[in-house]
C-alpha positions as CSV (number, residue, x, y, z in Angstrom):
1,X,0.0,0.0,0.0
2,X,2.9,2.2,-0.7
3,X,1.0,4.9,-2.7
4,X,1.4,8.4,-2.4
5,X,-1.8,9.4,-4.4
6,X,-3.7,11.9,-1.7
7,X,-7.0,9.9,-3.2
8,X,-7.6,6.4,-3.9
9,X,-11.0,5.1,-4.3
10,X,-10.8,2.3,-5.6
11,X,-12.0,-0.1,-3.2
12,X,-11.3,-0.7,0.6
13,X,-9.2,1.4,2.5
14,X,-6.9,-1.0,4.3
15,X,-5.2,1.5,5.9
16,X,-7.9,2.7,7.7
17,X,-9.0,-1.2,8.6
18,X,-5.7,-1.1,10.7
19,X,-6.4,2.0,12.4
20,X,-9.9,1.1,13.3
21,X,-8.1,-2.3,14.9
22,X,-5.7,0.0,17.0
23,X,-3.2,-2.0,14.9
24,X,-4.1,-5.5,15.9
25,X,-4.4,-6.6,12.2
26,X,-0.8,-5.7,10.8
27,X,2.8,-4.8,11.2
28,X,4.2,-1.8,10.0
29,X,6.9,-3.0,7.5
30,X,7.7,0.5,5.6
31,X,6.5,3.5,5.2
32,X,6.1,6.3,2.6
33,X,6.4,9.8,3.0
34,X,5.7,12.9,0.1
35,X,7.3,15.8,1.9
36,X,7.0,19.1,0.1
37,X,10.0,21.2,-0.9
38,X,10.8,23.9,1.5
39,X,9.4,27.6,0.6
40,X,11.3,29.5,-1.6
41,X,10.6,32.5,0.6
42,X,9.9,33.8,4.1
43,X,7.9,36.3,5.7
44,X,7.1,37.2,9.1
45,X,5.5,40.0,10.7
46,X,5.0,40.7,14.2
47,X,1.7,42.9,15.0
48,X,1.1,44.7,18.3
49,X,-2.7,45.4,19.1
50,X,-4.6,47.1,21.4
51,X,-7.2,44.9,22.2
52,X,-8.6,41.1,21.4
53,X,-11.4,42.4,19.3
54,X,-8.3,43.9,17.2
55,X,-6.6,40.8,16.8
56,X,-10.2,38.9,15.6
57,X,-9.8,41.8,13.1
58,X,-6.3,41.3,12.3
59,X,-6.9,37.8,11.8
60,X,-10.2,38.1,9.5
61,X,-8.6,40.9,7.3
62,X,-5.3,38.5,7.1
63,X,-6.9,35.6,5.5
64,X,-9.2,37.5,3.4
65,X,-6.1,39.3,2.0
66,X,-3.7,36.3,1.7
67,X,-5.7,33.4,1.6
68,X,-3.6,30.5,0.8
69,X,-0.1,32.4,1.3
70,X,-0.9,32.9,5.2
71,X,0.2,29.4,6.3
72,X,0.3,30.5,10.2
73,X,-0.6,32.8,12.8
74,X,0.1,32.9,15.8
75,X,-1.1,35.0,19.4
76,X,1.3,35.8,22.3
77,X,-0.3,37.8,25.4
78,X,1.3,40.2,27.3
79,X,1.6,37.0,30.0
80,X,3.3,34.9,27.5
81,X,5.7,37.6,26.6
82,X,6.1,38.5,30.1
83,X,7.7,34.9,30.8
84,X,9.4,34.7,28.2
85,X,11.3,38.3,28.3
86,X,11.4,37.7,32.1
87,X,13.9,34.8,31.3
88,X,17.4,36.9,32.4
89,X,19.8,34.1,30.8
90,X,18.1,34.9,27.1
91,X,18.9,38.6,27.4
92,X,15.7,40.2,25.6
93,X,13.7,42.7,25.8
94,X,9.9,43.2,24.6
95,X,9.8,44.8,21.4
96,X,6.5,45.9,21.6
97,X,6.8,47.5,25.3
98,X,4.9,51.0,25.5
């Protein structure tokens, strides 16, 4: 069953037999993987808001603008960045303070 088509209907899915028997039916003997190429380019922003209503915004307005391109977002609150700027060993400071 080493097929890397993303659909195959064309008759039982023994793969998903196995699962359904928590793997009681078969032994894993290989595997195949389809790993896509890495992204030719980069681009990260990082947005200070005012408020949560402002990031639901933010977050409509980004996938209505970039659709597909946007492949993650991602919220920090000021708690999260407080632990992790509080950390004296990393040496950093909140960029967004004030």
């Amino acid at each position: 069953m080493l097929s890397t088509l993303r659909k195959d209907n064309t008759g039982l899915d023994l793969k998903q037999i196995f699962i359904g028997a928590e793997g009681t039916l078969g032994v894993i003997t290989k595997v195949s993987l389809q790993v896509p190429p890495a992204p030719a380019a980069v681009q990260v922003a990082l947005v200070g808001l005012e408020s949560f209503e402002k990031v639901r915004e933010m977050v409509m307005l980004s996938k209505r603008k970039l659709g597909e391109i946007l492949s993650a977002m991602e919220l920090v609150d000021p708690a999260a960045m407080d632990v992790v700027v509080g950390k004296a060993a990393w040496g950093l400071r909140n960029p967004l303070a004030g």
